[in-house]
C-alpha positions as CSV (number, residue, x, y, z in Angstrom):
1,X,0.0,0.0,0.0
2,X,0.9,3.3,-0.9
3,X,2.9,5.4,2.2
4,X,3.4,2.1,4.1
5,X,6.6,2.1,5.9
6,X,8.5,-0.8,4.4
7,X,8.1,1.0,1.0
8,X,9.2,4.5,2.4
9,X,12.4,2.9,4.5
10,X,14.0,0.3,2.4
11,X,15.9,-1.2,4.7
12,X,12.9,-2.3,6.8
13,X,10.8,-5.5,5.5
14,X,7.9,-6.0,5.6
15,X,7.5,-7.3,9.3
16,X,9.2,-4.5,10.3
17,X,12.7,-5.8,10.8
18,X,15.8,-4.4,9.4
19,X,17.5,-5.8,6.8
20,X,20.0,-5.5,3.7
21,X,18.6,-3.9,0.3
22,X,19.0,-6.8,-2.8
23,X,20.8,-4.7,-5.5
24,X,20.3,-7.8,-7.6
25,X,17.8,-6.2,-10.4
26,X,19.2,-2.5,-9.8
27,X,21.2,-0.8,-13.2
28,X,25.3,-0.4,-12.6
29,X,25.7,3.2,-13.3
30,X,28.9,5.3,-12.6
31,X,28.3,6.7,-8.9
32,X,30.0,9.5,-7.1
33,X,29.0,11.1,-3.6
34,X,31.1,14.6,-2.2
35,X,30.5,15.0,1.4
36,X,32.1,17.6,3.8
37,X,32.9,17.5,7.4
38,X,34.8,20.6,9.4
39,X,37.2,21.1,12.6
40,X,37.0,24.5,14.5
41,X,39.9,25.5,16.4
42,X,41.6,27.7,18.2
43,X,43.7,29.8,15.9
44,X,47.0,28.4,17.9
45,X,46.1,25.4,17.2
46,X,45.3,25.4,13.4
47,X,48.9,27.2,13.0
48,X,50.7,24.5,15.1
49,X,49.2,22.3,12.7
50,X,49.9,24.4,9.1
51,X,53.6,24.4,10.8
52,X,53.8,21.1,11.0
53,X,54.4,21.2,15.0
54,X,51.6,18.8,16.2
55,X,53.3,16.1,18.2
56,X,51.9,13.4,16.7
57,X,53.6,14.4,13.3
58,X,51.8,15.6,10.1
59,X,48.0,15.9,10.4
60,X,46.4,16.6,7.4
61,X,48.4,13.6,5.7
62,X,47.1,11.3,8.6
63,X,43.7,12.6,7.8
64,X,43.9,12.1,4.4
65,X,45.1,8.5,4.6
66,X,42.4,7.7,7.6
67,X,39.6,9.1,5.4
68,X,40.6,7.3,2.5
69,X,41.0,3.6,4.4
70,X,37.4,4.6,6.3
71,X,35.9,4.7,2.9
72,X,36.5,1.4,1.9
73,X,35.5,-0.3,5.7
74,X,31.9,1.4,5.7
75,X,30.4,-1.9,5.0
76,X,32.1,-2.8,8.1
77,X,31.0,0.0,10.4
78,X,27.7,0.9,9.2
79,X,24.8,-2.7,9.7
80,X,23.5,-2.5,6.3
81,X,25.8,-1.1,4.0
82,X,26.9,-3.2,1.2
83,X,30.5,-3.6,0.8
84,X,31.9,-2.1,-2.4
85,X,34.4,-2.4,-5.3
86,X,35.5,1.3,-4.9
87,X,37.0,2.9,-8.2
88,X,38.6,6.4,-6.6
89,X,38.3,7.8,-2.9
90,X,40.3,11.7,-2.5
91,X,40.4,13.6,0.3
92,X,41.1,17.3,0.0
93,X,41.8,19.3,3.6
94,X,41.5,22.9,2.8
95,X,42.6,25.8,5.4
96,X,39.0,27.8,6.7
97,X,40.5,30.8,8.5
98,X,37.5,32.6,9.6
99,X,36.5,29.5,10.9
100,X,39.0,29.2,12.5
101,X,39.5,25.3,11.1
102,X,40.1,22.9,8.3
103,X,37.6,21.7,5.7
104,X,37.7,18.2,4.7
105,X,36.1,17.0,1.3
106,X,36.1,13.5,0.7
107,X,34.3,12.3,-2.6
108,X,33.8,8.3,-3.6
109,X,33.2,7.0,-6.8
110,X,32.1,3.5,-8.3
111,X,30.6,1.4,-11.1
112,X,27.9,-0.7,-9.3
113,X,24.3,-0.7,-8.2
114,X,24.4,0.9,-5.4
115,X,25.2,4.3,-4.1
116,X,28.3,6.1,-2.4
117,X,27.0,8.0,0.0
118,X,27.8,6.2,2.9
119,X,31.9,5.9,1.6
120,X,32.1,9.8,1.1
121,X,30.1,10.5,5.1
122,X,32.0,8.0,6.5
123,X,35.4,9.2,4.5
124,X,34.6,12.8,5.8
125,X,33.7,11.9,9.2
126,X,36.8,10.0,10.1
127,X,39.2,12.9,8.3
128,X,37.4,14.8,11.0
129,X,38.2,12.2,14.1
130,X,41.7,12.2,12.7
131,X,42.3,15.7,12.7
132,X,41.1,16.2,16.4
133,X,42.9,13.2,17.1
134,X,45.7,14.6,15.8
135,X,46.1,17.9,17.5
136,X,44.2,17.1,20.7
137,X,47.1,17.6,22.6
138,X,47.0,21.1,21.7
139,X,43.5,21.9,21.9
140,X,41.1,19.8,23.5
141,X,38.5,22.3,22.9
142,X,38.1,21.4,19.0
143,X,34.7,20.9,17.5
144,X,33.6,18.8,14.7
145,X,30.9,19.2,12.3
146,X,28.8,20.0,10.0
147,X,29.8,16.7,8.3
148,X,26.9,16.6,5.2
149,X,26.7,15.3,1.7
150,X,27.0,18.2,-1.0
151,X,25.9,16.0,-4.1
152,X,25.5,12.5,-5.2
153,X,24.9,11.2,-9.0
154,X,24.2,8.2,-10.6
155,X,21.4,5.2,-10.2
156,X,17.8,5.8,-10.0
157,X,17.4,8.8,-8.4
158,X,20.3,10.5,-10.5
159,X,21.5,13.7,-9.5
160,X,21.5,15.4,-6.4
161,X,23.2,18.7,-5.3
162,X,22.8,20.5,-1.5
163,X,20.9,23.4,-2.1
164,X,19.2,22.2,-5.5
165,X,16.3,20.0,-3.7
């Protein structure tokens, strides 16, 4: 029936319990998600890190690396996310001085029949743990977030931008 639940969520069934989605009959399609996630900081402490004088060594390229290996464990960390043959996972770490912070932007991309979104969140999201991870030595204080999607393309429901519906 129209507006029932278990056609609105598809992860529920119809009894209510959760379960994985069957991609079997879905269209491969070339998919790509952008999420961003950002650190606010003392200004201190986003200089120590531009320096290259956190003590754990350098953050950004920690970051970078962390975000990238989260992408390709989401399936792991997240109960019904399929696991995925991943084509090309970036993360790009941008200075935000009126924050002030860092910007992380982490983008996923695939041939499959599923979508990305989850890779490019979770990508973005542990950029962000790393960073305050990185520097919390300095500055306990950080704070992390928004972390949101900015656009997603591909599969059924093509394209979708932040801001564009």
């Amino acid at each position: 029936m129209a507006g029932d639940k278990s056609e609105r969520l598809t992860h529920l069934g119809s009894d209510g319990a959760a379960n994985m989605v069957d991609v079997e009959t879905k269209s491969e399609t070339v998919r790509e998600a952008v999420a961003e996630g950002f650190v606010t900081m003392t200004r201190e402490t986003l200089d120590a890190i531009l320096a290259g004088n956190a003590q754990k060594g350098d953050v950004t390229a920690a970051a970078r690396i962390a975000g990238i290996m989260a992408a390709k464990k989401t399936h792991e960390l997240i109960p019904l996310c399929h696991p995925l043959l991943l084509t090309k996972v970036s993360v790009e770490i941008e200075t935000v001085p009126e924050l002030p912070g860092l910007r992380v932007e982490a983008m996923a991309r695939l041939s499959g029949k599923t979508g990305v979104e989850m890779e490019a969140l979770t990508a973005a999201s542990v950029a962000c743990l790393t960073i305050y991870d990185m520097a919390k030595a300095i500055d306990k204080g950080m704070e992390i977030g928004p972390v949101r999607l900015l656009s997603k393309t591909g599969g059924k429901s093509g394209t979708w931008t932040r801001g564009e519906g």
